[in-house]
PDB file with one MODEL, atoms N, CA, C and O in Angstrom:
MODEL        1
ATOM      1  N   UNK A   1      24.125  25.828   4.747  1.00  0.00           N
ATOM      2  CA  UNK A   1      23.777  24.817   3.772  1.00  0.00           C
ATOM      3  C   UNK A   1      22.904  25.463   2.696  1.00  0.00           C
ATOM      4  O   UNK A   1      21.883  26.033   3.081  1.00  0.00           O
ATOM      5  N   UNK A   2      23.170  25.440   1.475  1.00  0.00           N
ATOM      6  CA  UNK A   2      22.436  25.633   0.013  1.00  0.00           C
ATOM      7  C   UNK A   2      21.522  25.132  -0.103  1.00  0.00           C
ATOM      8  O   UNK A   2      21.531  23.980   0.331  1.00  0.00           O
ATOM      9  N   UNK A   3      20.315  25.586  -0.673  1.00  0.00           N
ATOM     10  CA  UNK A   3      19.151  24.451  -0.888  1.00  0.00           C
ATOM     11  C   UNK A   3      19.863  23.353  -1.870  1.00  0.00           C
ATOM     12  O   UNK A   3      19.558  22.171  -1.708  1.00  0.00           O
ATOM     13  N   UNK A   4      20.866  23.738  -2.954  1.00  0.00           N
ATOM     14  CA  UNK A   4      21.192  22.435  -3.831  1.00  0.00           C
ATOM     15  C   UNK A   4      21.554  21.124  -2.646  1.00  0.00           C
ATOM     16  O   UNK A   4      20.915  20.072  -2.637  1.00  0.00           O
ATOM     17  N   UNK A   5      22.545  21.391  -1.809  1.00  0.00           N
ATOM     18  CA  UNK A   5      23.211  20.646  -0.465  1.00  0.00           C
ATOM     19  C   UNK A   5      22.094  19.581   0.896  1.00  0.00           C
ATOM     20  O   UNK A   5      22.308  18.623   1.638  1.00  0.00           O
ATOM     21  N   UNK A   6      20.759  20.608   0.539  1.00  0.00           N
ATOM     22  CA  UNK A   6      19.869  19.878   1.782  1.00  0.00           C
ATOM     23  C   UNK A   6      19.601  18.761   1.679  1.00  0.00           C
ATOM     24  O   UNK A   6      20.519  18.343   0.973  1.00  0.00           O
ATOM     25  N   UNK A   7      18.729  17.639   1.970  1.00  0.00           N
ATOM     26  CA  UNK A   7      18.053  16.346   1.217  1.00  0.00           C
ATOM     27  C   UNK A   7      17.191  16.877   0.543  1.00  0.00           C
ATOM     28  O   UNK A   7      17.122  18.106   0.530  1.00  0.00           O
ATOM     29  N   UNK A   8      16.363  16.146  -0.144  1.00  0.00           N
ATOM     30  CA  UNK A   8      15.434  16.535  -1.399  1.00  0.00           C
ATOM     31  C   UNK A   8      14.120  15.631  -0.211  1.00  0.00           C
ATOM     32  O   UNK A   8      14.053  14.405  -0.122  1.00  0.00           O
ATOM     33  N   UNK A   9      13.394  16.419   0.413  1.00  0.00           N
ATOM     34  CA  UNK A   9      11.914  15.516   1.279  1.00  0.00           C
ATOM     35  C   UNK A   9      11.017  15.426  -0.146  1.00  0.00           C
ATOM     36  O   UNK A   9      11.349  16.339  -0.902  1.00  0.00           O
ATOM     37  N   UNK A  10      10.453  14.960  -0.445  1.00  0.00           N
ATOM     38  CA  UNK A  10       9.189  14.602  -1.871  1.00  0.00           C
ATOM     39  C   UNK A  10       7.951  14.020  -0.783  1.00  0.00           C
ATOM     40  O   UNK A  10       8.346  13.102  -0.065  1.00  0.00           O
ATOM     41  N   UNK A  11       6.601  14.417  -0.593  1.00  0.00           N
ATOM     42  CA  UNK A  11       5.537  13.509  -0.025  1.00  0.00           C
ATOM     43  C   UNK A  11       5.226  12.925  -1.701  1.00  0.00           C
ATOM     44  O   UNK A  11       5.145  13.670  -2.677  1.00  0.00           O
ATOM     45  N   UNK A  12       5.124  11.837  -1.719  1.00  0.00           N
ATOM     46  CA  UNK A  12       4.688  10.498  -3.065  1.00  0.00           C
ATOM     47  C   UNK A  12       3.116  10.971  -3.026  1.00  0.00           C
ATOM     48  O   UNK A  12       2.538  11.238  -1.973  1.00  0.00           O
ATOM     49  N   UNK A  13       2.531  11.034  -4.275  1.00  0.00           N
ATOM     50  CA  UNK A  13       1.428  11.061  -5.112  1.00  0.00           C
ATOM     51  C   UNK A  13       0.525   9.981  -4.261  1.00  0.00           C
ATOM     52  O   UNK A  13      -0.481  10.301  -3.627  1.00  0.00           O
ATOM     53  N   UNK A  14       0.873   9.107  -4.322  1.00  0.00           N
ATOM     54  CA  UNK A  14       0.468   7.565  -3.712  1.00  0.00           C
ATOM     55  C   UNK A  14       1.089   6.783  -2.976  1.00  0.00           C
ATOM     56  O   UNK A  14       2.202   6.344  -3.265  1.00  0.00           O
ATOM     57  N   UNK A  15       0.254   6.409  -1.584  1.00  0.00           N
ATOM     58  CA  UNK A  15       0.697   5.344  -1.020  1.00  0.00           C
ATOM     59  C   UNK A  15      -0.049   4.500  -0.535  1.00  0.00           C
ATOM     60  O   UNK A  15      -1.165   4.888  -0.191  1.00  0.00           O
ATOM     61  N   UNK A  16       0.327   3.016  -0.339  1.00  0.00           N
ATOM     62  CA  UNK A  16      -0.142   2.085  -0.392  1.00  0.00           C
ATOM     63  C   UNK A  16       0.052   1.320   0.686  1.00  0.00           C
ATOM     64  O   UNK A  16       1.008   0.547   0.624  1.00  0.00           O
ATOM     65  N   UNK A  17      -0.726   1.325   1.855  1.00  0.00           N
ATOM     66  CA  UNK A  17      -0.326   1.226   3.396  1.00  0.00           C
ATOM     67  C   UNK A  17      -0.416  -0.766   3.137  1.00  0.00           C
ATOM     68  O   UNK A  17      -0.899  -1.532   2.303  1.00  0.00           O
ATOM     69  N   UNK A  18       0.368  -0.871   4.416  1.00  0.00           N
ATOM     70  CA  UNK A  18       0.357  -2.202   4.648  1.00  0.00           C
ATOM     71  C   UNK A  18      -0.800  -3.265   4.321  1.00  0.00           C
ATOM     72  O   UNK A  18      -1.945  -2.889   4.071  1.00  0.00           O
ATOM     73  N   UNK A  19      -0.451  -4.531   4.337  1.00  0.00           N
ATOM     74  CA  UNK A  19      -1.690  -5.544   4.036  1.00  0.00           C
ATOM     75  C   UNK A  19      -2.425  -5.791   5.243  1.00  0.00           C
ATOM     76  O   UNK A  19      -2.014  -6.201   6.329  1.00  0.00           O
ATOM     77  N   UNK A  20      -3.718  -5.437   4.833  1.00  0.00           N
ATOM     78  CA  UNK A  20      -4.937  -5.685   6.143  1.00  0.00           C
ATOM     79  C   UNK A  20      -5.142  -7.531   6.457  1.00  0.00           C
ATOM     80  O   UNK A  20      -5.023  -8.377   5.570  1.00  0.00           O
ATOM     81  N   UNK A  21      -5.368  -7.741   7.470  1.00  0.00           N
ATOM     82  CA  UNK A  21      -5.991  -9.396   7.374  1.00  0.00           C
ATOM     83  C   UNK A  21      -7.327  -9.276   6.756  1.00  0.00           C
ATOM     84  O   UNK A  21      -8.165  -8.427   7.058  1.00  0.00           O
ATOM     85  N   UNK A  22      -7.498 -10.534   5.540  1.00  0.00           N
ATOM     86  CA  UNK A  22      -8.870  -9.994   5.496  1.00  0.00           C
ATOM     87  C   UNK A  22      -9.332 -11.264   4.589  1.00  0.00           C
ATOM     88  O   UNK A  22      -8.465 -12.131   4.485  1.00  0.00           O
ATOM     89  N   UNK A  23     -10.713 -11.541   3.832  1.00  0.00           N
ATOM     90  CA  UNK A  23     -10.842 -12.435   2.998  1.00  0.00           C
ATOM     91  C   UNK A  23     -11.544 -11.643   1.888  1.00  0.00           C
ATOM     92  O   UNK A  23     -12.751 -11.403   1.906  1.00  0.00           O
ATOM     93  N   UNK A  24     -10.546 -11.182   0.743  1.00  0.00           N
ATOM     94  CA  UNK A  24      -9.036 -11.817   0.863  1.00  0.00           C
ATOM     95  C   UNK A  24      -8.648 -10.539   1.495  1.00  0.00           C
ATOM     96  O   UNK A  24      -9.336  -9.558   1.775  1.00  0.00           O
ATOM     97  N   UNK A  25      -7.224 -10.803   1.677  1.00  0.00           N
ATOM     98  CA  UNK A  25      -6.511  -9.520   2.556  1.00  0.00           C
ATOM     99  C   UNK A  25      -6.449  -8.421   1.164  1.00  0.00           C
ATOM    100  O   UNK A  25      -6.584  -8.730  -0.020  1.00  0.00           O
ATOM    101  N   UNK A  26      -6.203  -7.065   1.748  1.00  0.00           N
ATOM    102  CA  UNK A  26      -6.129  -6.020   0.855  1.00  0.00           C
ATOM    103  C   UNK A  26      -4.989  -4.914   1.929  1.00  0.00           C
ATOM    104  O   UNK A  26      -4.299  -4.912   2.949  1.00  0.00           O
ATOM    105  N   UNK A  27      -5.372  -4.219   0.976  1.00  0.00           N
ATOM    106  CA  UNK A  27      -4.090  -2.563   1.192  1.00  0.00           C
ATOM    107  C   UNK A  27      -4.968  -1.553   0.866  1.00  0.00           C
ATOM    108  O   UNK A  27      -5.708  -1.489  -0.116  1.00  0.00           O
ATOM    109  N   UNK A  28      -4.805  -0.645   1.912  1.00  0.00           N
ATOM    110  CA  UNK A  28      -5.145   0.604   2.038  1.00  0.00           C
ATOM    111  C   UNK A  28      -4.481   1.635   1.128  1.00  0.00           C
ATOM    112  O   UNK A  28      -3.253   1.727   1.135  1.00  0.00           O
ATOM    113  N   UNK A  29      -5.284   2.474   0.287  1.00  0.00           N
ATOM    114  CA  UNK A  29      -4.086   3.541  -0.619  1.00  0.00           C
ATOM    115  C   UNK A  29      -4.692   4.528  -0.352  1.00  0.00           C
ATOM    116  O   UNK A  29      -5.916   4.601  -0.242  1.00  0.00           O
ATOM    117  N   UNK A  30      -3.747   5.584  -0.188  1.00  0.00           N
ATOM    118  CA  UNK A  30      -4.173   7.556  -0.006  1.00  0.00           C
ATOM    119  C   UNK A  30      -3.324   7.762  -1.235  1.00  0.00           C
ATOM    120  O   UNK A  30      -2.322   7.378  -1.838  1.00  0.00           O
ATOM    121  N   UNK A  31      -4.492   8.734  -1.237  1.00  0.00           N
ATOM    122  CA  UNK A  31      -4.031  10.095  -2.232  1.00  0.00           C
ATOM    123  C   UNK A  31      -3.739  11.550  -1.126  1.00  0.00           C
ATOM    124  O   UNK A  31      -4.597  11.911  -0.320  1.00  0.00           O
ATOM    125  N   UNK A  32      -2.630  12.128  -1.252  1.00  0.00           N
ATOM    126  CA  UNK A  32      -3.077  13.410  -0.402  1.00  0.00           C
ATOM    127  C   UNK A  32      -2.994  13.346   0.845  1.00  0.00           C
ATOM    128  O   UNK A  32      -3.204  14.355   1.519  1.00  0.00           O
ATOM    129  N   UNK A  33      -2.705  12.271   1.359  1.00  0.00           N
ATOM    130  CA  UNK A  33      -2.873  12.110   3.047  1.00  0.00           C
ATOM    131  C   UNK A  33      -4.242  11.527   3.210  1.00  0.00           C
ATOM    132  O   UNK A  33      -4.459  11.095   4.342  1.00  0.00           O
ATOM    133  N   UNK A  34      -5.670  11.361   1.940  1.00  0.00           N
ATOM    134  CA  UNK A  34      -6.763  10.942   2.268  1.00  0.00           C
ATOM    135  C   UNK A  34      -6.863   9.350   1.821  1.00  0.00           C
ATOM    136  O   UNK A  34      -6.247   8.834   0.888  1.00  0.00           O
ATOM    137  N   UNK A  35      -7.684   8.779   2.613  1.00  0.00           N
ATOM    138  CA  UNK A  35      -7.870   7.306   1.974  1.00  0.00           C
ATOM    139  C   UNK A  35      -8.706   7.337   0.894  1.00  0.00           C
ATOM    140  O   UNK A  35      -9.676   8.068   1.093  1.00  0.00           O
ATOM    141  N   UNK A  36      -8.684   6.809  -0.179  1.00  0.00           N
ATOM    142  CA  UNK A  36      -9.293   6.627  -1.352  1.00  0.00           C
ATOM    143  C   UNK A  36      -9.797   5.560  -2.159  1.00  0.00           C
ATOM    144  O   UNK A  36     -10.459   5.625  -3.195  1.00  0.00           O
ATOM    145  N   UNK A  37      -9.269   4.296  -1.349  1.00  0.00           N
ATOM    146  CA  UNK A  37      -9.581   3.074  -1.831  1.00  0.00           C
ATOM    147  C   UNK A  37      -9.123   1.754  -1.232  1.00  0.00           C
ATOM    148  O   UNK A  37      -8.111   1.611  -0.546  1.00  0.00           O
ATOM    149  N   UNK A  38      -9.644   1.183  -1.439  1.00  0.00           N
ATOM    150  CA  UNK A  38      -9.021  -0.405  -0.808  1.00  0.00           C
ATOM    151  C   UNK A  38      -8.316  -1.099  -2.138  1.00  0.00           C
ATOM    152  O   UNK A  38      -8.650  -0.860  -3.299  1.00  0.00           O
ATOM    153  N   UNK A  39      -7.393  -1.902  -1.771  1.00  0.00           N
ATOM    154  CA  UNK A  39      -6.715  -2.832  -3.258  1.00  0.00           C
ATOM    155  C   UNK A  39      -6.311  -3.792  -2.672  1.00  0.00           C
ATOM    156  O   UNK A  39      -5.686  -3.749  -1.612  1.00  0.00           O
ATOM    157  N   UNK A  40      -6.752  -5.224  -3.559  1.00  0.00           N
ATOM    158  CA  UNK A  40      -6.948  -6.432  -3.381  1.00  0.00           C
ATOM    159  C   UNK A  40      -5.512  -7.046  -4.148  1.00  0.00           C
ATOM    160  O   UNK A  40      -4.915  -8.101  -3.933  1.00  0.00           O
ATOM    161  N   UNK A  41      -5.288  -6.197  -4.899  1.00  0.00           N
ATOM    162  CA  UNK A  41      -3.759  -6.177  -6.278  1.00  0.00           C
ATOM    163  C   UNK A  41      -3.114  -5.572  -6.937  1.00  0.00           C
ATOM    164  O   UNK A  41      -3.929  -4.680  -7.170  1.00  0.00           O
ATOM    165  N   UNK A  42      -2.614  -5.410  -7.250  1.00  0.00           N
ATOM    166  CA  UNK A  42      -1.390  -4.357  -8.286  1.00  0.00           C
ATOM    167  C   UNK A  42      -2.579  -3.965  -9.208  1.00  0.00           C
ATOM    168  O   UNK A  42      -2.438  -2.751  -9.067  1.00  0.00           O
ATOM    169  N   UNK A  43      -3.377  -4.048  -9.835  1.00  0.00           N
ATOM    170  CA  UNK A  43      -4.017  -3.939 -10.810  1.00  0.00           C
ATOM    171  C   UNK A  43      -5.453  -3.114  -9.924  1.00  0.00           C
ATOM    172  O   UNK A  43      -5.866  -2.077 -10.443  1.00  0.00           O
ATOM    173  N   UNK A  44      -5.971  -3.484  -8.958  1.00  0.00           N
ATOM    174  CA  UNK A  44      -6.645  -2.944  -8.166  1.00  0.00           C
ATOM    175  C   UNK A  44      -5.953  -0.941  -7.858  1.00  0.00           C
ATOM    176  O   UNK A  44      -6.558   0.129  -7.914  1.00  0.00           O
ATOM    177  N   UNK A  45      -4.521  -1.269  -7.557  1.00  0.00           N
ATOM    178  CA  UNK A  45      -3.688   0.353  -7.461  1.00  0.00           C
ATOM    179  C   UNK A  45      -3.980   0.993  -8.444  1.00  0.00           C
ATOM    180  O   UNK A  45      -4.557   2.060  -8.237  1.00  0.00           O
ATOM    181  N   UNK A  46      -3.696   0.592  -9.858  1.00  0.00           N
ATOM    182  CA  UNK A  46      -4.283   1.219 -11.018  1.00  0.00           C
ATOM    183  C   UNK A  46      -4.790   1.498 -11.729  1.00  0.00           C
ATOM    184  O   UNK A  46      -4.571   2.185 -12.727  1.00  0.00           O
ATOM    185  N   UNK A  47      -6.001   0.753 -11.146  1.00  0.00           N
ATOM    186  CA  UNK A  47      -7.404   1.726 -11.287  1.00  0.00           C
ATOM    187  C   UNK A  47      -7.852   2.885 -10.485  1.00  0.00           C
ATOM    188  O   UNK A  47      -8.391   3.930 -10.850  1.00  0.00           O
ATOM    189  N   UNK A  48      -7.467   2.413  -9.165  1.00  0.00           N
ATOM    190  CA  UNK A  48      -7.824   3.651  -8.343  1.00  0.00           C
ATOM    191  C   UNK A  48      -6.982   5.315  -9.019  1.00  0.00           C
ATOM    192  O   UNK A  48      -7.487   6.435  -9.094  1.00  0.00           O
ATOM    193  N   UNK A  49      -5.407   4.798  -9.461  1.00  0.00           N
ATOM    194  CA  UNK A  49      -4.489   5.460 -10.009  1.00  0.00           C
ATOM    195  C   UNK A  49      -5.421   6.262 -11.383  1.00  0.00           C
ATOM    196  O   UNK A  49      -5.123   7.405 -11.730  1.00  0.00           O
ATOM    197  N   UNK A  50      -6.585   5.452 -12.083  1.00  0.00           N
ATOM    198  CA  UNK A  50      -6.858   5.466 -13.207  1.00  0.00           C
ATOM    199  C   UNK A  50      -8.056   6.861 -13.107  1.00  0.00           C
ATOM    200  O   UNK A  50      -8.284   7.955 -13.624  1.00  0.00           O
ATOM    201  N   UNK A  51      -8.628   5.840 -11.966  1.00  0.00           N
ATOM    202  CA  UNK A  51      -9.979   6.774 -11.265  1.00  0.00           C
ATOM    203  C   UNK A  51      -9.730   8.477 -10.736  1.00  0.00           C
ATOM    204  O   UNK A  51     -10.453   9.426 -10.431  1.00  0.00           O
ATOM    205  N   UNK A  52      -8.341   8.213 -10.835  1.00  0.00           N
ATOM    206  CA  UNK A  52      -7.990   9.449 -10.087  1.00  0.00           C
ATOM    207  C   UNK A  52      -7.402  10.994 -11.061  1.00  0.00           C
ATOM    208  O   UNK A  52      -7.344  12.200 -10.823  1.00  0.00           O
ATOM    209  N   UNK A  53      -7.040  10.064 -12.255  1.00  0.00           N
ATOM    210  CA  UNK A  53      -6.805  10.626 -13.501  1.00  0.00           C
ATOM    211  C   UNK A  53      -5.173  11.048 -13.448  1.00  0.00           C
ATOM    212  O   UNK A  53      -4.461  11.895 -13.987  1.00  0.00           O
ATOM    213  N   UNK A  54      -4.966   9.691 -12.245  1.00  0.00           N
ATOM    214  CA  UNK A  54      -3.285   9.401 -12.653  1.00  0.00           C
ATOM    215  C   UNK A  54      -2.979   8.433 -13.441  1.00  0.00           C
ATOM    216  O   UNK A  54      -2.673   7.402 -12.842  1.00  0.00           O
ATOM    217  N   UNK A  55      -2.931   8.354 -15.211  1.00  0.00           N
ATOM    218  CA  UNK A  55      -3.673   7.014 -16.251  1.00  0.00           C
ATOM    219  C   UNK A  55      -1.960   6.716 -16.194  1.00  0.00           C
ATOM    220  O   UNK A  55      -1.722   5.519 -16.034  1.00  0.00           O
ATOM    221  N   UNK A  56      -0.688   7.626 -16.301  1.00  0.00           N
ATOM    222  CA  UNK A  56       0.409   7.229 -16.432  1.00  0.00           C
ATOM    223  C   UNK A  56       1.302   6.695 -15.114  1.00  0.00           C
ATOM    224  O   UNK A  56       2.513   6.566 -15.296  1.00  0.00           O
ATOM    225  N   UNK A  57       0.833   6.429 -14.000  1.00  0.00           N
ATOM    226  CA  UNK A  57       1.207   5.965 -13.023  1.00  0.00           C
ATOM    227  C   UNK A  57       2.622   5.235 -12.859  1.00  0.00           C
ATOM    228  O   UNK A  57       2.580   4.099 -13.331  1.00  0.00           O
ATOM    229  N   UNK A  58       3.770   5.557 -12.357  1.00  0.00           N
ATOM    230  CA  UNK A  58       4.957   4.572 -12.470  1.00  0.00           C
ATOM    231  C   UNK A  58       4.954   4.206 -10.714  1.00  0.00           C
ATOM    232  O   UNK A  58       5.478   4.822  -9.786  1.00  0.00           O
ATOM    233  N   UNK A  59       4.100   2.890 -10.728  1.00  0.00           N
ATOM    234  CA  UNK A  59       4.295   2.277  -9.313  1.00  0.00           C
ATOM    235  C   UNK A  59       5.648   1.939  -8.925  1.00  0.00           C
ATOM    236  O   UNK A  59       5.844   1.532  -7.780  1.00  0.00           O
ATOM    237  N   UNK A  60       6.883   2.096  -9.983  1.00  0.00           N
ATOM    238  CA  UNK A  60       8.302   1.601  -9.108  1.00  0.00           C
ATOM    239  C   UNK A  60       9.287   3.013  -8.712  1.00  0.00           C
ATOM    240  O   UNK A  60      10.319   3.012  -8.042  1.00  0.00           O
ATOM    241  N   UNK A  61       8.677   4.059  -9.289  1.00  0.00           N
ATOM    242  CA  UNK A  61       9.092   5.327  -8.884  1.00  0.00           C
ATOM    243  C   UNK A  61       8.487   5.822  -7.433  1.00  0.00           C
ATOM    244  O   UNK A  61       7.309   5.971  -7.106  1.00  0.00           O
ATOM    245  N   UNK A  62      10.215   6.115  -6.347  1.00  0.00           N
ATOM    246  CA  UNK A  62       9.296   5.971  -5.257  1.00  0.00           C
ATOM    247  C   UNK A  62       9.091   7.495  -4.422  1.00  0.00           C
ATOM    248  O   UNK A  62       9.102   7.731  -3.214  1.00  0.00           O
ATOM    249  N   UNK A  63       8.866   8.572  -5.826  1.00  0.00           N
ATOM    250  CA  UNK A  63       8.538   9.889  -5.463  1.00  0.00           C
ATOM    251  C   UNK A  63       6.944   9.613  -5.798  1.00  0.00           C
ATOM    252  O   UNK A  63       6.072  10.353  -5.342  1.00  0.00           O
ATOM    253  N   UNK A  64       6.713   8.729  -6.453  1.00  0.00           N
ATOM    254  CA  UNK A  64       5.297   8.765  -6.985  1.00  0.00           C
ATOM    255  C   UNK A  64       4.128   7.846  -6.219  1.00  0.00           C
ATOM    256  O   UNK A  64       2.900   7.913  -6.271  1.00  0.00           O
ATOM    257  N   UNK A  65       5.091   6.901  -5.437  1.00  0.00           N
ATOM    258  CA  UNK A  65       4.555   5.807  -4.978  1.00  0.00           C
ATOM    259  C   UNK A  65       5.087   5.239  -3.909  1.00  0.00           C
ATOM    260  O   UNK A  65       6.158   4.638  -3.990  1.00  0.00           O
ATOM    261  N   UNK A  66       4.032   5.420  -2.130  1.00  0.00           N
ATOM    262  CA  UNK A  66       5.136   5.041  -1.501  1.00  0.00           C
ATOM    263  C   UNK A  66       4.576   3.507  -1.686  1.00  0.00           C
ATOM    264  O   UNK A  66       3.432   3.344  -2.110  1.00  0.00           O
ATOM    265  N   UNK A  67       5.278   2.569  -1.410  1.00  0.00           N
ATOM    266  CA  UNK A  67       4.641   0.905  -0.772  1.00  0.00           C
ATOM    267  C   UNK A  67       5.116   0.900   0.915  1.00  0.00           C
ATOM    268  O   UNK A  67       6.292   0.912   1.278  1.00  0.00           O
ATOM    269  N   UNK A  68       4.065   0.882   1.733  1.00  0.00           N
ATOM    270  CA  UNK A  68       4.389   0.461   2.856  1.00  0.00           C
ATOM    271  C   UNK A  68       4.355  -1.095   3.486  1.00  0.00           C
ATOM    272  O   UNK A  68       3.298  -1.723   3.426  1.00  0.00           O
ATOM    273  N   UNK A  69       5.333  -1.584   3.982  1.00  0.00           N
ATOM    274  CA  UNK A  69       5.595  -2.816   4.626  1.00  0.00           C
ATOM    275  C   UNK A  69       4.936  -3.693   3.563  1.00  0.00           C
ATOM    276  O   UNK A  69       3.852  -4.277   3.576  1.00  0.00           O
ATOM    277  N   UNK A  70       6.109  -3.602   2.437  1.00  0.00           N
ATOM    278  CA  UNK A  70       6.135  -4.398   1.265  1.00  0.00           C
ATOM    279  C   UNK A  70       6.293  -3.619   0.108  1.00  0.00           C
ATOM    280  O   UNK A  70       6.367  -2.392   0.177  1.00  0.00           O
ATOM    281  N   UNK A  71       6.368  -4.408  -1.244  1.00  0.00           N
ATOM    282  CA  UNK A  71       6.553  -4.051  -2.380  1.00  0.00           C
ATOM    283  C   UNK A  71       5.010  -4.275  -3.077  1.00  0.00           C
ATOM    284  O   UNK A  71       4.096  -4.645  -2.340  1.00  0.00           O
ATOM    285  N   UNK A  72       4.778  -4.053  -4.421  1.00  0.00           N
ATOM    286  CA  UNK A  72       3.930  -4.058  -5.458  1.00  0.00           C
ATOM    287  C   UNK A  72       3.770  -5.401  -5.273  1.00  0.00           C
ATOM    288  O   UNK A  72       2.595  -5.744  -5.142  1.00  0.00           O
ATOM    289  N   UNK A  73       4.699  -6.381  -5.214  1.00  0.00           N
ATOM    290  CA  UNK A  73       4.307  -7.975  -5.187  1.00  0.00           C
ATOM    291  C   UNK A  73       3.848  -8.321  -3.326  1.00  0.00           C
ATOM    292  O   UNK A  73       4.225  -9.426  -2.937  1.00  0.00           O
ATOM    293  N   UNK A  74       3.326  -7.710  -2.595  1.00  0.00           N
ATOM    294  CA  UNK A  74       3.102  -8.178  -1.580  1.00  0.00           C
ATOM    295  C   UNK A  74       1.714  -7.687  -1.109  1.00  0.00           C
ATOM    296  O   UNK A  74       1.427  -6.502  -0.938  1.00  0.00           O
ATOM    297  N   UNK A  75       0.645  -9.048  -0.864  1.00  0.00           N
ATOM    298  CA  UNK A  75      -0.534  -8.782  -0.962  1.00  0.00           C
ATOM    299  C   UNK A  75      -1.259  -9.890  -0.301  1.00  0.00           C
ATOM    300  O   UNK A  75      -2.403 -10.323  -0.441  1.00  0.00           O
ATOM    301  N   UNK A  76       0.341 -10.434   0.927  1.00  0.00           N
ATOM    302  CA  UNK A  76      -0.208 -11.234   1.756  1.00  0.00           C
ATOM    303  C   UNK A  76       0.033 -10.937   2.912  1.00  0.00           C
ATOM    304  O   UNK A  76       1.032 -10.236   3.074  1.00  0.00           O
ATOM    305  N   UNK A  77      -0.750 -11.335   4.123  1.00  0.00           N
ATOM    306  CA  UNK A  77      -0.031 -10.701   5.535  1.00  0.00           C
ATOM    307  C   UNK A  77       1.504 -11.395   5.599  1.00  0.00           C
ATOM    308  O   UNK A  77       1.683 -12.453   4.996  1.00  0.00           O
ATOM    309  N   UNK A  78       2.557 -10.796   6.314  1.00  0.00           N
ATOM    310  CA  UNK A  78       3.762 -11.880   6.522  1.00  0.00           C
ATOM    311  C   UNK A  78       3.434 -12.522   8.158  1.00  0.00           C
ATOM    312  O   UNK A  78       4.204 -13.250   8.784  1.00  0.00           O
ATOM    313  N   UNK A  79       2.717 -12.261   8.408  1.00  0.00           N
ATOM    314  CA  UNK A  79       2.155 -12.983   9.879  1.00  0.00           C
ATOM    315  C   UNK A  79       1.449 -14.013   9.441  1.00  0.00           C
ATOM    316  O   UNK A  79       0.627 -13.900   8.532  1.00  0.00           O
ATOM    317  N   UNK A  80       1.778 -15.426  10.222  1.00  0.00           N
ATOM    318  CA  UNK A  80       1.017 -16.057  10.276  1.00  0.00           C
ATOM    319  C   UNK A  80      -0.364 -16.050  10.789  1.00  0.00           C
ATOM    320  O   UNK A  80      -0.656 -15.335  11.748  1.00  0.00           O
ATOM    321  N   UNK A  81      -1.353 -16.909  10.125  1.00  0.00           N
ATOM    322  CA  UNK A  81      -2.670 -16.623  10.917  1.00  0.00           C
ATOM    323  C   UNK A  81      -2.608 -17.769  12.210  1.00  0.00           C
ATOM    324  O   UNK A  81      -1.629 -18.513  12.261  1.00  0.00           O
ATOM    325  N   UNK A  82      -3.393 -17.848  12.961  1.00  0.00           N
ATOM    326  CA  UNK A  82      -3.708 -18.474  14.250  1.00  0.00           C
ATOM    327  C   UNK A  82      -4.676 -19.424  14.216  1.00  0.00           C
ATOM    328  O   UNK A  82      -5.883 -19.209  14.333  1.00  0.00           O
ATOM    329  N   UNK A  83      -4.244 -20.289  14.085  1.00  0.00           N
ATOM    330  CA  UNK A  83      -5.563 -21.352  13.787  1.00  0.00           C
ATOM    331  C   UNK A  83      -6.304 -21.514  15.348  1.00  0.00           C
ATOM    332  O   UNK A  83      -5.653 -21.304  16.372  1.00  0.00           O
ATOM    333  N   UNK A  84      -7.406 -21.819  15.365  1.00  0.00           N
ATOM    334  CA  UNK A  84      -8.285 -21.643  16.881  1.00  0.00           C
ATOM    335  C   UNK A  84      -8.119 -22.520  17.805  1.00  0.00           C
ATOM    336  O   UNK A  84      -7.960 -23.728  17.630  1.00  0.00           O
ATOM    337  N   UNK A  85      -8.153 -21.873  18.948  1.00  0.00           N
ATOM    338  CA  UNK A  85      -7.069 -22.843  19.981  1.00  0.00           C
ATOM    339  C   UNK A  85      -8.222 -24.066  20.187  1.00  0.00           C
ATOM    340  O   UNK A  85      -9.287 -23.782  19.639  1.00  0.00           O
ATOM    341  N   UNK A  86      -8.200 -25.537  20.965  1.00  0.00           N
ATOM    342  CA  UNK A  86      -8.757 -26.572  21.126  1.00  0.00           C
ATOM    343  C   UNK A  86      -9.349 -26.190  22.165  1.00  0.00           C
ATOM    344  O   UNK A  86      -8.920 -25.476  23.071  1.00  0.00           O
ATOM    345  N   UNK A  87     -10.807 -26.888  21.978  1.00  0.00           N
ATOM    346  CA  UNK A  87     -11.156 -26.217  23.280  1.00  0.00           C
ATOM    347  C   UNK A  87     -10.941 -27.943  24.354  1.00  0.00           C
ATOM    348  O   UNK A  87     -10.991 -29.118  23.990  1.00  0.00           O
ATOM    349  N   UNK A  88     -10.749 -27.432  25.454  1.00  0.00           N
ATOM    350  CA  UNK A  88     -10.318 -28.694  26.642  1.00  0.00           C
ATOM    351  C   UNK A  88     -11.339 -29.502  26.780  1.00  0.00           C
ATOM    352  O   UNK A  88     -12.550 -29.325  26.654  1.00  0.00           O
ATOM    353  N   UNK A  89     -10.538 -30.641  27.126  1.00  0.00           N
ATOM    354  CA  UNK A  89     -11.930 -32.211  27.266  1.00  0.00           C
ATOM    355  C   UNK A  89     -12.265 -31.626  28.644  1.00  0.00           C
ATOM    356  O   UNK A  89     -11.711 -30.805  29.376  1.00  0.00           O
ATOM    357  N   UNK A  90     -13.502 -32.441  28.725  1.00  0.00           N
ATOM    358  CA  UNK A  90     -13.613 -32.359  30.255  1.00  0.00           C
ATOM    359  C   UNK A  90     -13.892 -33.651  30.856  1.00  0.00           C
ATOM    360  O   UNK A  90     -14.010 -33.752  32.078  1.00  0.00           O
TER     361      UNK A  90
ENDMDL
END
């Protein structure tokens, strides 16, 4: 096999790990394999993006940007929360 022929592996500039439970919930983002910030929103990513002196950032390019367990628009848990069980008469 040719290197033209192999897959193309890319590790992304940025990624943006799943939504935490939280008030309000947020997402974890690495740079590098390191954590670098918490984000509450799309706009929260690009500042950190900004802070980082990545000012041209293309969050839908997905060599540049991974999104984990969700997209740019997802910034809610998809789990329901658990409302608290009753406690028993006696």
């Amino acid at each position: 096999m040719t290197e033209s022929e192999s897959p193309r592996v890319t590790r992304p500039t940025m990624v943006v790990l799943g939504v935490q439970d939280g008030t309000p919930p947020y997402r974890l983002v690495e740079v590098a394999g390191e954590l670098v910030g918490k984000a509450h929103s799309v706009l929260d990513v690009i500042e950190i993006a900004r802070q980082l002196g990545l000012d041209d950032i293309d969050l839908d390019d997905p060599d540049v940007v991974r999104w984990v367990g969700g997209d740019k628009f997802t910034w809610t848990p998809w789990w329901p929360r658990h409302p608290p069980k009753p406690e028993p008469r006696a």
